[in-house]
C-alpha positions as CSV (number, residue, x, y, z in Angstrom):
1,X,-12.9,-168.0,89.3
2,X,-12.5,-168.5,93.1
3,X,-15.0,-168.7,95.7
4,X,-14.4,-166.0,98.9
5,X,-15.0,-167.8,101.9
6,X,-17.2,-164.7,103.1
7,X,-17.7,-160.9,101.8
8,X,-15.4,-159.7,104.4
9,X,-13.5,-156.9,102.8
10,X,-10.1,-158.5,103.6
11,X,-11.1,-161.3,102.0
12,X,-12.3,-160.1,99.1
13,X,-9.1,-158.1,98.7
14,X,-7.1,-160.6,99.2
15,X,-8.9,-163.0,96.9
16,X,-8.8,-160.2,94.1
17,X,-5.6,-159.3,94.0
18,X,-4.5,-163.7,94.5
19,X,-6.7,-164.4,91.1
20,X,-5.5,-161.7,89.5
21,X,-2.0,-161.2,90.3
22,X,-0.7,-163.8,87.5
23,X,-2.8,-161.9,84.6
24,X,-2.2,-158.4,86.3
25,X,-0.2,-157.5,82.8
26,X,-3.1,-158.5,80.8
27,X,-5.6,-156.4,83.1
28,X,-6.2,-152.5,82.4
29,X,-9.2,-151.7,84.9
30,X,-11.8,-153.6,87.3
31,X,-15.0,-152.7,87.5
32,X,-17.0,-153.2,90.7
33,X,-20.4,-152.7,92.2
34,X,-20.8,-150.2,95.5
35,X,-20.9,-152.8,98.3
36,X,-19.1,-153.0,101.1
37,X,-16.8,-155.9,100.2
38,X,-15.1,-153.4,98.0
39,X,-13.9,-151.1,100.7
40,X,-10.4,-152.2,100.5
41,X,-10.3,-151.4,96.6
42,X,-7.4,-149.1,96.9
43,X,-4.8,-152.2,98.5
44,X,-5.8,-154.8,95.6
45,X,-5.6,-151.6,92.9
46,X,-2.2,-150.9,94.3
47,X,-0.9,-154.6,94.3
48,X,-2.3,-155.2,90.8
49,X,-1.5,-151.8,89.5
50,X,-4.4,-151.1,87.6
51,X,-7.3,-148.5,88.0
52,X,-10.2,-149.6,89.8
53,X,-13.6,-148.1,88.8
54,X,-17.5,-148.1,90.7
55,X,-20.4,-148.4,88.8
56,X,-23.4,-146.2,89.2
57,X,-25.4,-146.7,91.5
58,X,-28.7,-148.0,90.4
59,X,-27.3,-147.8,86.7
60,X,-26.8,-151.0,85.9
61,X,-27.8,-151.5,82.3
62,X,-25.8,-147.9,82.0
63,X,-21.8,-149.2,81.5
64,X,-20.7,-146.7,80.1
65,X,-21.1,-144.1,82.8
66,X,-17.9,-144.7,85.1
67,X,-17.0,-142.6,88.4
68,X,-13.4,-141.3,88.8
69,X,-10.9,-143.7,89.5
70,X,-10.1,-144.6,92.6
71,X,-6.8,-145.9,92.6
């Protein structure tokens, strides 16, 4: 785990695809929540190659329920 230094989507791209690039062979999807520090999923889905997923909105306790990939 890694702390972002703010929720800047940038940031959080960059921090994503940093933690995860070592493991990105062991990784098969991410699953995020709709905010806006997600914007920039399509770079860190591209740079870990792997399909990057929202969850419903207001759905939490709902996982299975997945939108279309966005990668």
């Amino acid at each position: 785990m890694k702390k972002c230094r703010s929720r800047k989507a940038e940031e959080v791209c960059q921090t994503t695809i940093s933690l995860l690039e070592p493991i990105k062979d062991q990784l098969k999807t991410i699953t995020a929540n709709n905010g806006k520090e997600f914007s920039l999923h399509e770079y860190a889905a591209q740079a870990l190659e792997i399909d990057w997923y929202f969850a419903d909105p207001y759905s939490a306790w709902s996982k299975a329920k997945m939108k279309i990939p966005m990668a």
